[in-house]
C-alpha positions in Angstrom: -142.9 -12.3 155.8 -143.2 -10.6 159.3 -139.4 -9.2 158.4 -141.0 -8.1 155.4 -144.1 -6.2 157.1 -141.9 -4.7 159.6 -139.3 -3.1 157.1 -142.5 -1.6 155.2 -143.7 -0.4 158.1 -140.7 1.6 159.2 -140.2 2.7 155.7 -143.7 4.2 156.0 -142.1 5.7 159.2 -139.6 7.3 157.8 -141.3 8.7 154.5 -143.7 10.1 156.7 -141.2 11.7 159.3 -140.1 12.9 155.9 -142.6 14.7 154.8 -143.2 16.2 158.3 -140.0 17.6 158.0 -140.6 19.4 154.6 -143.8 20.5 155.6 -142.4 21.9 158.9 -139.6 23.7 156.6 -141.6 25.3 154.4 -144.0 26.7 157.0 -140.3 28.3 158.6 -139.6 29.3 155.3 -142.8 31.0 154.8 -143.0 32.7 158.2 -139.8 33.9 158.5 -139.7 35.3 154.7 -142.5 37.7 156.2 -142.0 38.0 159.7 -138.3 37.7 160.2 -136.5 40.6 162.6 -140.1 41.7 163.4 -141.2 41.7 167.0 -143.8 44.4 166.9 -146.9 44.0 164.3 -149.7 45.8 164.9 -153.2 47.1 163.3 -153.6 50.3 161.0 -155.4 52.2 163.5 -153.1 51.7 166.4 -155.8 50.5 168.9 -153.5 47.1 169.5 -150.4 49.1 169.6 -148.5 49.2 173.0 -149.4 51.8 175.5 -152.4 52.7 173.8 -155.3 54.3 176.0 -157.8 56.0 173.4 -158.2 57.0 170.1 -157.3 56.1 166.5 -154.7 56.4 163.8 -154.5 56.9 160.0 -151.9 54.9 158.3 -151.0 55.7 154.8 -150.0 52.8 151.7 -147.6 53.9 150.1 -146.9 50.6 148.1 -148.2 47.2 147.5 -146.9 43.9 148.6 -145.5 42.0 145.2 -146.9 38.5 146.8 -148.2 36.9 150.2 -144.5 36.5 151.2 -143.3 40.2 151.0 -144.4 43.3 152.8 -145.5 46.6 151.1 -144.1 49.9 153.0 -146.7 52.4 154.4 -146.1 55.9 156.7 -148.0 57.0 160.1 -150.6 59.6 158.8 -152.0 61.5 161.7 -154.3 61.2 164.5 -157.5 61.1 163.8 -158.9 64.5 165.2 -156.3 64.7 167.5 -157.6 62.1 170.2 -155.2 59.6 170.4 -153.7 58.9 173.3 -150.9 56.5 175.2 -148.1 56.0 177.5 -144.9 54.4 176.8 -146.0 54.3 172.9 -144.3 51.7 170.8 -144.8 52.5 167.6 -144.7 48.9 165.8 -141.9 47.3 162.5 -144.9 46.0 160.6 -148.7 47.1 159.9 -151.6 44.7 159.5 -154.0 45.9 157.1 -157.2 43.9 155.5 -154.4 40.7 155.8 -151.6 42.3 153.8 -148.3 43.1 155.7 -146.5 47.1 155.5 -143.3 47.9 157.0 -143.8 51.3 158.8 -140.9 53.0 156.9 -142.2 56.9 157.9 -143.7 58.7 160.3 -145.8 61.7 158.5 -145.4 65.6 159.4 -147.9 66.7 162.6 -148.5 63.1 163.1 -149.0 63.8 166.7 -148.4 67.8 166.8 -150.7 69.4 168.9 -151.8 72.3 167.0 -154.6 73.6 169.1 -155.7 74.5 172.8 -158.5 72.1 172.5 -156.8 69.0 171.7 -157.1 66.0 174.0 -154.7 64.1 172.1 -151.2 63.4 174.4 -148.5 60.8 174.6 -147.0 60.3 177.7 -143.6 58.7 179.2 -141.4 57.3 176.6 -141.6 56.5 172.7 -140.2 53.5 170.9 -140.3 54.1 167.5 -140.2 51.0 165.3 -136.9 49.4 163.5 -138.4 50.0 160.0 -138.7 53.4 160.1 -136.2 55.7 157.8 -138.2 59.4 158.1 -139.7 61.4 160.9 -141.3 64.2 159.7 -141.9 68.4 160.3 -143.3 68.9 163.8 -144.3 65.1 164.0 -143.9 65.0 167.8 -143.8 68.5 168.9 -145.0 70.0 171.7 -145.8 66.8 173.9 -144.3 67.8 177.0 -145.4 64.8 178.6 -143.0 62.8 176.6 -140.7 63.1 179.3 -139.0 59.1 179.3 -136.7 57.8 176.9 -137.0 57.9 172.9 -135.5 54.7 171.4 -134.9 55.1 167.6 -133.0 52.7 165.5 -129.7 52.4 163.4 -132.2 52.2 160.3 -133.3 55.7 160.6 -131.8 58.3 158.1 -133.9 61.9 158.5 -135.5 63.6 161.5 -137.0 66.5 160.2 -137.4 70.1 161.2 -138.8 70.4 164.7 -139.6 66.7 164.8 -139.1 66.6 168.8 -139.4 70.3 170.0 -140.7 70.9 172.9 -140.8 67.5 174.2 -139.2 66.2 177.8 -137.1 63.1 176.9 -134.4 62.6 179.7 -132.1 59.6 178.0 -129.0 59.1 179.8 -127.1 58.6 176.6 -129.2 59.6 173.6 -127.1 57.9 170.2 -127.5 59.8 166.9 -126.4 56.7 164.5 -124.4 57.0 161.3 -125.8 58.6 157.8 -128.8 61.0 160.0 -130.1 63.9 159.1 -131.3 66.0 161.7 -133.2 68.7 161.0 -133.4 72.7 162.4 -134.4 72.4 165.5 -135.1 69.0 165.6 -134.7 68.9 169.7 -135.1 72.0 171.2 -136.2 72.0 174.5 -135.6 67.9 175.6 -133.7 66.9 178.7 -130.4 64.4 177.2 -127.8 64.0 179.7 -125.0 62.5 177.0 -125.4 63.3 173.3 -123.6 60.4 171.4 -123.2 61.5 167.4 -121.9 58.6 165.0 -120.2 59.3 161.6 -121.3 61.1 158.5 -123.7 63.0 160.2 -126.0 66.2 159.2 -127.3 68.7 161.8 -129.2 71.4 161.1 -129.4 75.0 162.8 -130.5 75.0 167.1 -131.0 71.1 166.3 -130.0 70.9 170.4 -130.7 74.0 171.7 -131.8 74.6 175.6 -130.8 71.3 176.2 -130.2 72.6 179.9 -129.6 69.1 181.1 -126.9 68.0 178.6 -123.2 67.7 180.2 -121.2 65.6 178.2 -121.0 64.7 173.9 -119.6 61.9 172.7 -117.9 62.1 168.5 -117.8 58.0 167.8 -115.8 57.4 164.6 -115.4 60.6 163.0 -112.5 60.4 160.4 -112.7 64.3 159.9 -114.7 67.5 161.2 -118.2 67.7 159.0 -118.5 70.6 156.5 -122.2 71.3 156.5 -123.7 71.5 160.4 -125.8 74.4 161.1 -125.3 77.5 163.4 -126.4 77.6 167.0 -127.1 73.8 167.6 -126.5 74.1 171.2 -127.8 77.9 171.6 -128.4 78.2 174.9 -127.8 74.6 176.6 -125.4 73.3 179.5 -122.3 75.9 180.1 -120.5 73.4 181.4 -119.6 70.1 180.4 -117.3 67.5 178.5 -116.2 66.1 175.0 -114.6 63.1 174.3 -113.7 61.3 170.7 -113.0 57.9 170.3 -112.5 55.7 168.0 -111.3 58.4 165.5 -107.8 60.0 164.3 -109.2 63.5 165.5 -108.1 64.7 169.4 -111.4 65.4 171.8 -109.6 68.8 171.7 -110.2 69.6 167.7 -114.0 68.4 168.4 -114.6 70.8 171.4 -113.4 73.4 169.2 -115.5 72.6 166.4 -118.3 72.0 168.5 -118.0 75.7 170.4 -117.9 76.9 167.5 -121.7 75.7 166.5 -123.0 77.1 169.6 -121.6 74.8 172.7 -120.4 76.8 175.7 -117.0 78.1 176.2 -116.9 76.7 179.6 -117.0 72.9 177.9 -113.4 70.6 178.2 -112.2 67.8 176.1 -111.6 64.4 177.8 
């Protein structure tokens, strides 16, 4: 009998340690179904965001999540009234909205454009812009001067649109242009990049880099041939002196540097 109670009492163990464990699973399940990759989450009117000081943000839905374990999509709107304010933004991978979950897949034209003397609103140091976004739009950052740290973008992003960055002050070391961009006319006129890394199957538009004074050496990662539709003048009036270097690619630094002088880099540059 007491063998008896003791082998249903450790069965009762067991079936319970059981069902801890498939209670414990489906709560991972769960949680990583809708947060999994996603570090930064924050609210729709960026007041939680990282390296906010003052103001508030509209955030556009642009679709629905299907259930409670998916995520809709939404885009950065604007700043309300041009107030908003921060240093060393992080723009987050995921908006919380009234308990629904949006990737932040876009970044809406004159989001933070300062179009007027009067405007208080101004980012300062660096931006981190979130994993989940594919699209910067027209003019979206332009004219912050005081962006003058590092930009960090991800491999997930696919347009950068005209003017998206003129006029601002980023000084990366090594600024990487991943695979499959578009970058727009104009895109960076004006910022401070030491080394310009461009990936594959890239698109850059007209004076994308121009008067990047600071800019002394471009690396070509990967490129199986010379692209066919980059603009004129994309490094009007930058660094005349400098270097170029391919890797990783059947195509000589030499046949780059040419290519590249002749969409506006300095005569003065030398392959490596």
């Amino acid at each position: 009998m007491k063998y008896q109670l003791h082998l249903n009492r450790r069965q009762k163990l067991i079936s319970l340690l059981y069902l801890f464990c498939v209670l414990f699973a489906g709560l991972l399940i769960g949680f990583s179904l809708r947060f999994d990759r996603y570090a930064v989450i924050g609210n729709s009117t960026g007041t939680d965001w990282k390296g906010y000081k003052s103001g508030s943000l509209e955030i556009n839905v642009l679709t629905e999540p299907e259930n409670r374990s998916s995520h809709g999509t939404a885009s950065l709107h604007k700043s309300v009234d041009n107030l908003y304010t921060a240093n060393n933004l992080v723009i987050p991978d995921v908006i919380r909205k009234n308990n629904k979950f949006y990737d932040l897949v876009q970044i809406d034209d004159n989001a933070f454009y300062i179009d007027n003397v009067t405007s208080n609103s101004r980012l300062t140091g660096s931006l981190t812009i979130g994993n989940n976004v594919q699209t910067i739009g027209e003019y979206a950052f332009a004219l912050c001067p005081t962006l003058n740290g590092k930009l960090i973008i991800s491999d997930r992003l696919t347009q950068i649109a005209t003017c998206a960055f003129q006029g601002d002050n980023f000084n990366n070391s090594n600024f990487t242009i991943w695979k499959n961009t578009n970058v727009g006319m104009g895109a960076f006129i004006g910022n401070d990049f030491s080394q310009l890394t461009f990936r594959k199957n890239i698109v850059v538009g007209n004076s994308a880099f121009a008067i990047s004074n600071l800019l002394d050496k471009i690396i070509c990662d990967g490129w199986s041939s010379l692209p066919s539709d980059w603009g004129s003048g994309i490094f009007l009036i930058s660094n005349v002196y400098g270097y170029v270097s391919s890797i990783n690619s059947g195509l000589s630094s030499t046949a780059v540097l040419e290519f590249l002088q002749a969409h506006g880099l300095g005569q003065n540059w030398q392959a490596v």
